[in-house]
C-alpha positions as CSV (number, residue, x, y, z in Angstrom):
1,X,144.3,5.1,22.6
2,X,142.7,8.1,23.7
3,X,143.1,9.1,27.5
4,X,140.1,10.6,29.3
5,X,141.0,13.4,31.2
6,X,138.9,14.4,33.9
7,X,138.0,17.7,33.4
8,X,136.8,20.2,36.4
9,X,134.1,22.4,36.0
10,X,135.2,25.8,35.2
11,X,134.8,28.3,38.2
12,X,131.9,30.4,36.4
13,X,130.2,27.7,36.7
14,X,130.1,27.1,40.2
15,X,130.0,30.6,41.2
16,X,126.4,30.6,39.0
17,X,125.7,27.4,40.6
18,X,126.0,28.5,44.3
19,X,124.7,32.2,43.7
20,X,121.5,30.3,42.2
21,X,121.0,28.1,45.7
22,X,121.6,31.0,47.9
23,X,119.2,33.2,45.8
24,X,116.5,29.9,46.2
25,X,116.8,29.8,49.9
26,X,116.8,33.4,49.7
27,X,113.3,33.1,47.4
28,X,112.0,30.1,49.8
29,X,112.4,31.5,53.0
30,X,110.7,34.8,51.8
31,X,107.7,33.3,50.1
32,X,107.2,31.4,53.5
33,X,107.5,34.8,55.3
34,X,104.9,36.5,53.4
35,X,102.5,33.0,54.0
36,X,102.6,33.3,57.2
37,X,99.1,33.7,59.1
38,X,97.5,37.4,59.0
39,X,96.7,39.2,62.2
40,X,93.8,41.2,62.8
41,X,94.9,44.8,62.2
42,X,94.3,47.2,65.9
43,X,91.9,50.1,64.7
44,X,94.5,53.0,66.0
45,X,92.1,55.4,66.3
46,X,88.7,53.6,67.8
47,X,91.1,52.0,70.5
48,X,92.6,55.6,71.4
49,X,89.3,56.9,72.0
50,X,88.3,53.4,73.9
51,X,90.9,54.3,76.1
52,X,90.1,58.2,76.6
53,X,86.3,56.7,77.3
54,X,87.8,54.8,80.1
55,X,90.1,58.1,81.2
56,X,87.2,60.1,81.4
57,X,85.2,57.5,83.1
58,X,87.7,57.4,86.0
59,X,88.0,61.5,86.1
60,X,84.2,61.9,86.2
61,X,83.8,59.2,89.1
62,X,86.4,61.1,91.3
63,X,83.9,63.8,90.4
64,X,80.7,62.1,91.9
65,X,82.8,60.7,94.9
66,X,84.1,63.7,96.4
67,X,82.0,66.2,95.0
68,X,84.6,68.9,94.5
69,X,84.7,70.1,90.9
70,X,88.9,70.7,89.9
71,X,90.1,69.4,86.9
72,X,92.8,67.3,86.8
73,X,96.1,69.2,85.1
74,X,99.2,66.4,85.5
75,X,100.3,63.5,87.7
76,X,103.1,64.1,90.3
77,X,105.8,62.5,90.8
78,X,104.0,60.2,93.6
79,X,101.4,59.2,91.4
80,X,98.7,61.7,92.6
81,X,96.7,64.0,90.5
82,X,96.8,67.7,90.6
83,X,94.3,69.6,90.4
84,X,93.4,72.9,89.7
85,X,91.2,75.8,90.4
86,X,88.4,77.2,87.8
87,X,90.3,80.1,88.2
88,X,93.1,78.4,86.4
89,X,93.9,79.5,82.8
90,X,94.0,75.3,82.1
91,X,90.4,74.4,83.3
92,X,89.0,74.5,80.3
93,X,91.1,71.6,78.8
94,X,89.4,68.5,80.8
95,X,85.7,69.2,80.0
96,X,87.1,70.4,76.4
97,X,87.8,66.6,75.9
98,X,84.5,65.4,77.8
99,X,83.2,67.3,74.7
100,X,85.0,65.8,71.9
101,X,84.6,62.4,73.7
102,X,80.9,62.9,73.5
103,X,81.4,63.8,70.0
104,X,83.2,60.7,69.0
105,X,81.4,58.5,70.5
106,X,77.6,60.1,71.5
107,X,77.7,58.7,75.1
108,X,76.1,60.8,77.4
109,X,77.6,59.8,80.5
């Protein structure tokens, strides 16, 4: 009588058979990563000049409120805004970009 021997898989094979789960999980969890729901892209470049617009706006509002005509060079350390003369070799930068605002955008304001 022939004995049946129980014969264990050889280790190939279950080296292929758990390399072959990990790479489906692996394969699963990225096709659920790449379904997942789209967001609306942010236009870089129209909400950069959104926010100069708004900038500006303030600036030019100090402008009318006071009356003094400086343009703004940096913010000190206490939050202020300093400002500088006409005289200055920097006052031509502010009302540069009030130009290339109104160029962007054609907003007379």
């Amino acid at each position: 009588m022939q004995q049946r021997q129980n014969k264990k898989p050889h280790k190939s094979t279950e080296y292929m058979k758990r390399t072959l789960f990990i790479y489906g999980l692996f394969l699963f969890f990225l096709s659920a990563a790449c379904n997942s729901p789209k967001t609306q892209p942010v236009d870089f470049i129209q909400d950069n000049i959104e926010h100069a617009v708004l900038q500006h706006t303030l600036q030019t509002k100090i402008y009318e409120e006071t009356g003094e005509v400086y343009n703004p060079r940096t913010i000190n350390k206490d939050g202020s805004i300093q400002y500088i003369p006409i005289e200055d070799w920097t006052s031509g930068f502010f009302p540069g970009s009030l130009w290339y605002t109104y160029k962007l955008t054609g907003d007379v304001k």
